[in-house]
C-alpha positions as CSV (number, residue, x, y, z in Angstrom):
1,X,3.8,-91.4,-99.1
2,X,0.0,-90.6,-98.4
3,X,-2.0,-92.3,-96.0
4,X,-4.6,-94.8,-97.3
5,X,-7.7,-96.6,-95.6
6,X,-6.6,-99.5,-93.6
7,X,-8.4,-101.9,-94.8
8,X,-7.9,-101.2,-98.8
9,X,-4.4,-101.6,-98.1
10,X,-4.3,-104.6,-95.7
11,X,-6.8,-106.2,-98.6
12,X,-3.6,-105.5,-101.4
13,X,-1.0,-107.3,-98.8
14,X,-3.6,-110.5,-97.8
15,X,-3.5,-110.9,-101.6
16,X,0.3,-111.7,-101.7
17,X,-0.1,-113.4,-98.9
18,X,-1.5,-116.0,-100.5
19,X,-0.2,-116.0,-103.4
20,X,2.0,-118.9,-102.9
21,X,3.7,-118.4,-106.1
22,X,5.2,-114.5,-105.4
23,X,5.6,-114.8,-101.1
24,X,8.5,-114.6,-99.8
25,X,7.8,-113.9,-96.1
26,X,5.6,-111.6,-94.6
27,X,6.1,-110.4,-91.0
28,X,3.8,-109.0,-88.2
29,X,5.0,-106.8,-85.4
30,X,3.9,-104.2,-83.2
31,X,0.6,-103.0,-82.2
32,X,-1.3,-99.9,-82.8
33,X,-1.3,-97.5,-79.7
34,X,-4.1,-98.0,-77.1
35,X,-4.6,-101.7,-78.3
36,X,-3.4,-105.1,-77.7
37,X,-2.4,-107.6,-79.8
38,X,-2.3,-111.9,-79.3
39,X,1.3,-112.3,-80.6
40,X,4.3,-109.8,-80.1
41,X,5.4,-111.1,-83.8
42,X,4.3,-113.5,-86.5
43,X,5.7,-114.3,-89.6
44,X,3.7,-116.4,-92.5
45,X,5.8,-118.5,-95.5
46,X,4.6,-121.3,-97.9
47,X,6.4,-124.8,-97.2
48,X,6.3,-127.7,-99.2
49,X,4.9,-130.7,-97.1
50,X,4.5,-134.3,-97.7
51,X,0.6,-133.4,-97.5
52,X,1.0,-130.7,-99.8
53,X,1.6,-127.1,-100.1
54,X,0.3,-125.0,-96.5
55,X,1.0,-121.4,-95.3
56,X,3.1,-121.8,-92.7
57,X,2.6,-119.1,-89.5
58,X,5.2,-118.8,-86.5
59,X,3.9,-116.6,-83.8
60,X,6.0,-115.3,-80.8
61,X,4.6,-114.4,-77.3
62,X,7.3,-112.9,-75.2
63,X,9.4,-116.1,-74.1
64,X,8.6,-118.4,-77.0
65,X,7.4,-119.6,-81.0
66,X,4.4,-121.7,-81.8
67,X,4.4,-122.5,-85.3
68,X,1.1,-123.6,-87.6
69,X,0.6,-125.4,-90.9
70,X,-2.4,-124.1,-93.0
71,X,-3.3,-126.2,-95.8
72,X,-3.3,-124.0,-99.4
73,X,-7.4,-123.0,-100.1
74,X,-9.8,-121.9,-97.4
75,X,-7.7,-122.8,-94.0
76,X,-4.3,-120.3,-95.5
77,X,-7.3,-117.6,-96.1
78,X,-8.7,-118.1,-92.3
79,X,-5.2,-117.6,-91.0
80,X,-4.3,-114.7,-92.6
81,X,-7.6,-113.3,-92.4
82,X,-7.8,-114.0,-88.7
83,X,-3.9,-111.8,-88.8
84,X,-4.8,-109.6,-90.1
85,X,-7.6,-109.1,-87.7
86,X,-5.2,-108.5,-85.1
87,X,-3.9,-104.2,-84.6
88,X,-0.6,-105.1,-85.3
89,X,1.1,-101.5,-86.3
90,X,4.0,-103.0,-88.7
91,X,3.7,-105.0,-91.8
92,X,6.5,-106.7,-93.7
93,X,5.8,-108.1,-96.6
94,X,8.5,-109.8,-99.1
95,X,7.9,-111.3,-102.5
96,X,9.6,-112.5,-105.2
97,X,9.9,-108.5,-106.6
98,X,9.1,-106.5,-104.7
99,X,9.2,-105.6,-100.5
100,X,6.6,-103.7,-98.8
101,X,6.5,-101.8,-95.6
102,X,3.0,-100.9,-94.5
103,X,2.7,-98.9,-90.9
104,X,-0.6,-98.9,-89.2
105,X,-1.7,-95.9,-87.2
106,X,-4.5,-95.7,-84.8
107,X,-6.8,-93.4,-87.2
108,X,-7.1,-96.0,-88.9
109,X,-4.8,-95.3,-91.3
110,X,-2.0,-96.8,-93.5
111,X,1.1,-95.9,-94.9
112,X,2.5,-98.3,-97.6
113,X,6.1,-97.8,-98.8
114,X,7.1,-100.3,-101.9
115,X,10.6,-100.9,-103.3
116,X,11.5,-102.9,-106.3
117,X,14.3,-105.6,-105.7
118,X,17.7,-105.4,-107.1
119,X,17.9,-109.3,-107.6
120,X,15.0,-111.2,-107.7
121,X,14.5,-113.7,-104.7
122,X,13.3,-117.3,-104.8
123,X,11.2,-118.2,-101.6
124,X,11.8,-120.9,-99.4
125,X,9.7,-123.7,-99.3
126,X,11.6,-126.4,-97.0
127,X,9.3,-127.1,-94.0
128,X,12.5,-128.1,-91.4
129,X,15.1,-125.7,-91.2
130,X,18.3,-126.4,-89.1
131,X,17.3,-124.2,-85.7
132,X,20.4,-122.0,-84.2
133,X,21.5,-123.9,-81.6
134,X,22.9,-121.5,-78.7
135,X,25.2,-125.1,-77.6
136,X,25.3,-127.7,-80.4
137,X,25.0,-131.2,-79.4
138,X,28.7,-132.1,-79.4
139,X,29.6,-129.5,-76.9
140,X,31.9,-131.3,-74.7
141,X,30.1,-129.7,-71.7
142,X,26.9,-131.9,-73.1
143,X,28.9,-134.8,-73.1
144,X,30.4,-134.2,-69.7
145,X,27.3,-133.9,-67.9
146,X,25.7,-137.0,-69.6
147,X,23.4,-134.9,-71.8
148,X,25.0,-136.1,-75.3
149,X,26.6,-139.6,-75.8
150,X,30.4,-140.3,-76.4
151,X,29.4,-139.6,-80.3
152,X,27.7,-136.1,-79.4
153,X,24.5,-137.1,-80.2
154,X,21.3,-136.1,-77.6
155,X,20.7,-139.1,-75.4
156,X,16.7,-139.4,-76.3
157,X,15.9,-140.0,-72.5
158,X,18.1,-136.0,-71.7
159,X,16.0,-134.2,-74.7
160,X,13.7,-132.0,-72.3
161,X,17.2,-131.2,-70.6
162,X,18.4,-130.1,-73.5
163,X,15.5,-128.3,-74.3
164,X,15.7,-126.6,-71.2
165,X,19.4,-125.6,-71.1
166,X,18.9,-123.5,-74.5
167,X,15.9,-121.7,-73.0
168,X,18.0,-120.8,-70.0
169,X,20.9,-120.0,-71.9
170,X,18.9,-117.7,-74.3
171,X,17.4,-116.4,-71.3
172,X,20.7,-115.3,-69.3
173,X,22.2,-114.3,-72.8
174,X,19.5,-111.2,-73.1
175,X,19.9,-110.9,-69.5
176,X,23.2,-110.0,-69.6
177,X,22.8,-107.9,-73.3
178,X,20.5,-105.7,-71.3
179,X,22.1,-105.4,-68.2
180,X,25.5,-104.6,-70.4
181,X,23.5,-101.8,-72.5
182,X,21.9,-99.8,-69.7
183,X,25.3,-99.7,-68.3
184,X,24.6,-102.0,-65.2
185,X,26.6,-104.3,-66.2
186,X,30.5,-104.2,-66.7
187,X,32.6,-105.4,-69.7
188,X,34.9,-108.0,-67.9
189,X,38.6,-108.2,-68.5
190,X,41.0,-111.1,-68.3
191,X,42.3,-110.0,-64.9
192,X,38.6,-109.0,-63.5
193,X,36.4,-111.6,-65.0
194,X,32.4,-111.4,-65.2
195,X,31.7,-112.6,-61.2
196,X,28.9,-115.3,-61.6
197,X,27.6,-116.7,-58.6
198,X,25.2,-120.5,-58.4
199,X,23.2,-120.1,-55.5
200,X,21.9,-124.0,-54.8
201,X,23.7,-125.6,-57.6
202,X,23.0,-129.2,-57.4
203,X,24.6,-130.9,-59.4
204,X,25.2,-127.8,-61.5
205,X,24.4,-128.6,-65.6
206,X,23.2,-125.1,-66.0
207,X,26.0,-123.9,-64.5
208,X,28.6,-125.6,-66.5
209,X,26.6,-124.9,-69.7
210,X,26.5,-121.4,-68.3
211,X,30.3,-120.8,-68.2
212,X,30.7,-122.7,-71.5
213,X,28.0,-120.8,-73.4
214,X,29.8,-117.0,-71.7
215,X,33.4,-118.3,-72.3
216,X,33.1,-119.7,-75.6
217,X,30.1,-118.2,-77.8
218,X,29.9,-114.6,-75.8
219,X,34.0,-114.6,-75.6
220,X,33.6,-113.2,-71.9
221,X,36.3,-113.7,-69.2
222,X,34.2,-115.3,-66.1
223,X,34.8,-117.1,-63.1
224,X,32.2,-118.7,-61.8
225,X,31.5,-120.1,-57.9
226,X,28.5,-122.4,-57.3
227,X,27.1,-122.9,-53.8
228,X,25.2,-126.1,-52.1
229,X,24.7,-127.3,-48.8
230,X,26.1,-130.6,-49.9
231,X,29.8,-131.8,-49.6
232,X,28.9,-134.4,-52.3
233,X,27.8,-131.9,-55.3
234,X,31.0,-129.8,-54.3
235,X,33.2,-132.6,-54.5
236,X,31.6,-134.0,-57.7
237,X,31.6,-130.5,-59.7
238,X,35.1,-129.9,-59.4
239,X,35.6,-133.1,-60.9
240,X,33.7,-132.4,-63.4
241,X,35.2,-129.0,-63.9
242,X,38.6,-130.6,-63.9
243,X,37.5,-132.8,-66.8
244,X,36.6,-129.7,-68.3
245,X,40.1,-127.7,-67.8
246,X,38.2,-124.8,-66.0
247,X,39.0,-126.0,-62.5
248,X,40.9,-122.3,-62.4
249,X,37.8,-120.6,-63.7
250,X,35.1,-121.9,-61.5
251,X,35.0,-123.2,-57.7
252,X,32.0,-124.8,-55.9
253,X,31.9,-124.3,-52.2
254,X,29.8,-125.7,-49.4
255,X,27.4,-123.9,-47.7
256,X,23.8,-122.4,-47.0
257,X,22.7,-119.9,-49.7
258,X,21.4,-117.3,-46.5
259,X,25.1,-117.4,-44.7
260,X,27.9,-118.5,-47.8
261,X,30.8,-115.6,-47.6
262,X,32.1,-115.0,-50.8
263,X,35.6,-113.7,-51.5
264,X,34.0,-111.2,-54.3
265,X,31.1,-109.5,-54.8
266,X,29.3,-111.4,-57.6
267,X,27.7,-109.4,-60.3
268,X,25.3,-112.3,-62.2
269,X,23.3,-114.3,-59.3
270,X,21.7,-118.0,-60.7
271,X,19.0,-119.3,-58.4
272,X,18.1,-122.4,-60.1
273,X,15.2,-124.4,-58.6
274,X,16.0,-123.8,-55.1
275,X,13.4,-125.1,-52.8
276,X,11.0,-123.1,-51.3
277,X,12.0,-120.0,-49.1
278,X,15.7,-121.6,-50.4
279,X,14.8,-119.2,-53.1
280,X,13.7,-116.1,-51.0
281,X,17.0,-116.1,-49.1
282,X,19.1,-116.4,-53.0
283,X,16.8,-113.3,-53.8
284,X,17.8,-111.5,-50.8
285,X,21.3,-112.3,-50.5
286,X,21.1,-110.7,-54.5
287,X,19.8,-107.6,-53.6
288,X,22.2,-107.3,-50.7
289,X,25.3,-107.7,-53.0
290,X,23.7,-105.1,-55.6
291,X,23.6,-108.1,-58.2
292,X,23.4,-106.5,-61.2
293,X,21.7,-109.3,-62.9
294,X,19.5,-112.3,-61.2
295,X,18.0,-115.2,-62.9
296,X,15.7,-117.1,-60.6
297,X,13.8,-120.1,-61.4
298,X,11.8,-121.3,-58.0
299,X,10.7,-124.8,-57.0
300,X,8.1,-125.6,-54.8
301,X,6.0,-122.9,-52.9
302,X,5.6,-124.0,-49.2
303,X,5.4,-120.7,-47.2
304,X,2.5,-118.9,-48.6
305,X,0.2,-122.1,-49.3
306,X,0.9,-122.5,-44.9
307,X,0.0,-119.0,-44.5
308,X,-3.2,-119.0,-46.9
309,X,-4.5,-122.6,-44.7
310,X,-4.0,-120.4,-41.8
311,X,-5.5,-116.8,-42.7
312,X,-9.3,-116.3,-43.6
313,X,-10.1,-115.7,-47.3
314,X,-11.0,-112.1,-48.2
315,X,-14.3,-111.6,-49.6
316,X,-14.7,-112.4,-52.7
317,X,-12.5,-115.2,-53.3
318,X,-13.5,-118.4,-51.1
319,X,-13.5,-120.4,-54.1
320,X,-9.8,-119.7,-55.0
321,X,-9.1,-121.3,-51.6
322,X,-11.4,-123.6,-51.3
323,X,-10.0,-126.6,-53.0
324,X,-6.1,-127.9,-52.2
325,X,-5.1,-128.5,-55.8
326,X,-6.3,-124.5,-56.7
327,X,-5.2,-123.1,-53.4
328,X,-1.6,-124.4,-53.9
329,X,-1.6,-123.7,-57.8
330,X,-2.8,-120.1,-56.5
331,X,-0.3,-119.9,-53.6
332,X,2.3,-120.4,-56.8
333,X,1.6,-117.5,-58.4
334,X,0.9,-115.5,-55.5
335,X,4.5,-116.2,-54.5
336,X,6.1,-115.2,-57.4
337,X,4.2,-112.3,-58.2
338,X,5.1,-111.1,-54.5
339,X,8.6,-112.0,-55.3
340,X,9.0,-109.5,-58.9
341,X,7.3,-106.7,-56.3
342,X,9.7,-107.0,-54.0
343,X,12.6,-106.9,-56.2
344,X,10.9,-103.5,-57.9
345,X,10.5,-101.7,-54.9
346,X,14.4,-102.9,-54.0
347,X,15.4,-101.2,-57.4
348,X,15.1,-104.3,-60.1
349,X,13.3,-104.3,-63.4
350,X,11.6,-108.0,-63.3
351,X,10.4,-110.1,-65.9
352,X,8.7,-113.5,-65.0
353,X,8.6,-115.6,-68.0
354,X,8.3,-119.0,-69.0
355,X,11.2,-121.4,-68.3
356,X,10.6,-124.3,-70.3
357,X,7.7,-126.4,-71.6
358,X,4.4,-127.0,-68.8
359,X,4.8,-130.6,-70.8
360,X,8.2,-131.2,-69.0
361,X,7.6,-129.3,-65.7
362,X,5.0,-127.7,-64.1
363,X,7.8,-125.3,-62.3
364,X,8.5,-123.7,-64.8
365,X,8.4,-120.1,-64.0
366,X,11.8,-117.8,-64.2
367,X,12.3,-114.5,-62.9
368,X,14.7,-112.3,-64.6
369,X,15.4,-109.0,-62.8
370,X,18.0,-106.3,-64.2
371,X,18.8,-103.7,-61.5
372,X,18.3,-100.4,-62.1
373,X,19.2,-98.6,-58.8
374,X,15.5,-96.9,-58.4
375,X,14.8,-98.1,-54.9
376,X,10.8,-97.4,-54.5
377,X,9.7,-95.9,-51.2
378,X,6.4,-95.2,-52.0
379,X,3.7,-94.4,-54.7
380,X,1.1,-96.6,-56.4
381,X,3.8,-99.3,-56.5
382,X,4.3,-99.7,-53.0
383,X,1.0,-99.2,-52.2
384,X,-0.4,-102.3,-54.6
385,X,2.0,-104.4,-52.9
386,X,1.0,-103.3,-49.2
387,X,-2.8,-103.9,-50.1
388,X,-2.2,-107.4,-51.3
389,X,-0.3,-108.6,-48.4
390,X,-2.3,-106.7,-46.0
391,X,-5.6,-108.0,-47.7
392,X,-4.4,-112.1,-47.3
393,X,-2.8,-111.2,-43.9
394,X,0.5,-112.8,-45.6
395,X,4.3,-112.0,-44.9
396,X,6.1,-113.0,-47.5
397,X,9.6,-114.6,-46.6
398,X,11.5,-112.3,-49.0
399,X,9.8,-109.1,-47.2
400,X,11.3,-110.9,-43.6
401,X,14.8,-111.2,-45.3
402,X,15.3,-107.7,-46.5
403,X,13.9,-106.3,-43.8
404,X,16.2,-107.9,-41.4
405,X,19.0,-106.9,-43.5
């Protein structure tokens, strides 16, 4: 297989591309080394629409799809032209006869591998497909909660809430893949169950659709304890959780999330819109425990908007303070970004991704952290997240916490 200029061979694959006749799918991955690319995947088809035949293109970013219709002439060639535009490193083309693999290198060269197929494939032109639902509708954990009706259908008024259950679930699912693989996480056992720990439960939804998504699609013992401050979310959980029949695998007690004594250590730690510094102290009490997986998803951000109304502005960045409505949006990100530092240099590999929709919520920020045991002392790390504080003349409450512990 010899190399080939880029662009000869990128020229042959845009022509099956829109040939709408002969495409299968064609998929997009990767990036050439040294460069960057918009999407971490895309994948183009032809669907049948009621307008009309249109190229249809899904891209990925790192938490999410966003999906395109291109009608068949000049828009279809702009979308794949503007594709193929991007230094993706991988190519996957499929027709009707053939597959082709085309790798991308940074010399600007390409390496195309073609098979023949041993059956000839018929592509798929049906613009709605049934979507893989991690919890289908009928679940009678949906129901119990009041997210389906009695016929296990989605209430249209709980749809978001739905939506935003299967992005959590999906979420804690590679959370726990991950944490499993690098060996950080346990297989659980019928006697010594996953430990799975709700720090400011509410009224607990994701937790029950937690225990229900581990227990009966991931076919893992669990036992899973929620915490609140209130004696009414306790008392109205275990009912639920009666209802359910897992009254013996799940418990809800009362109490602060900084002072709650737990007969176990747990292993999974949920921090689910827990207000303010509520949040910092289910962070800490994680990292105190060892948690070998934490999924946080904060609320509002009260401390560090205070502390940035109190401290001068360093030079050059009045204008980021300057206005309430930017100062607070910037105190939220400044938060959370202090937040994944901390939990690095406590021995954590953090990702802060998207939780659900801005449309729904505008908190929707989650932090998933995987511990990995390398507790950073020092080095560029460490030092980037001493300038930033020291340059706002901020003390984050997290920092406070696990320092006093």
């Amino acid at each position: 297989m010899a190399a080939e200029p880029v662009l000869r061979v990128l020229a042959r694959m845009r022509s099956l591309m829109l040939d709408e006749a002969v495409l299968v799918r064609a998929v997009g991955s990767g990036r050439i080394r040294g460069q960057q690319t918009r999407w971490r995947r895309v994948e183009l088809r032809w669907v049948d629409l009621k307008a009309g035949r249109h190229l249809q293109v899904t891209a990925y970013d790192d938490t999410q799809a966003f999906t395109a219709n291109h009608a068949a002439g000049d828009a279809a060639r702009d979308a794949v032209d503007d594709l193929l535009d991007e230094p993706f490193a991988h190519w996957h083309v499929e027709t009707t006869t053939e597959q082709h693999q085309v790798k991308v290198t940074r010399k600007q060269e390409a390496f195309l591998h073609t098979s023949p197929r041993v059956t000839e494939a018929e592509p798929r032109r049906e613009h709605d497909q049934a979507k893989q639902r991690l919890l289908p509708e009928d679940d009678p954990v949906l129901v119990a909660l009041g997210i389906s009706d009695r016929d296990g259908r989605i209430k249209p008024s709980r749809q978001a809430k739905y939506r935003q259950v299967e992005e959590f679930l999906r979420l804690l699912d590679a959370g726990i893949a991950e944490a499993t693989k690098s060996g950080r996480l346990r297989r659980p056992t019928a006697d010594d169950p996953l430990r799975v720990v709700d720090l400011g439960c509410g009224n607990a939804y994701l937790t029950f659709a937690a225990h229900r998504f581990l227990t009966h699609v991931r076919r893992l013992p669990v036992h899973l304890t929620g915490v609140d401050v209130k004696e009414q979310s306790a008392r109205h959980n275990s009912e639920v959780a009666a209802a359910l029949e897992i009254g013996a695998e799940t418990d809800f007690v009362v109490g602060g999330i900084g002072d709650v004594a737990l007969e176990r250590t747990p292993e999974v730690v949920l921090a689910l819109h827990a207000c303010d510094t509520a949040t910092d102290e289910a962070l800490a009490r994680a990292v105190g425990w060892e948690a070998s997986l934490v999924l946080a998803a904060p609320c509002c951000h009260h401390d560090i908007a205070a502390q940035l109304r109190r401290t001068p502005t360093p030079a050059p960045y009045a204008m980021v303070t300057r206005h309430g409505i930017l100062r607070e949006r910037f105190a939220d990100t400044l938060t959370d970004a202090l937040r994944a530092s901390l939990l690095r240099l406590h021995g954590y590999r953090v990702d802060v991704v998207e939780f659900v929709e801005s449309q729904h919520t505008p908190r929707n920020t989650l932090l998933r952290a995987v511990r990995t045991g390398k507790v950073v002392s020092g080095g560029s790390a460490r030092k980037e997240y001493t300038d930033l504080v020291e340059a706002w003349a901020i003390r984050p409450r997290l920092a406070v916490l696990l320092d006093e512990a």
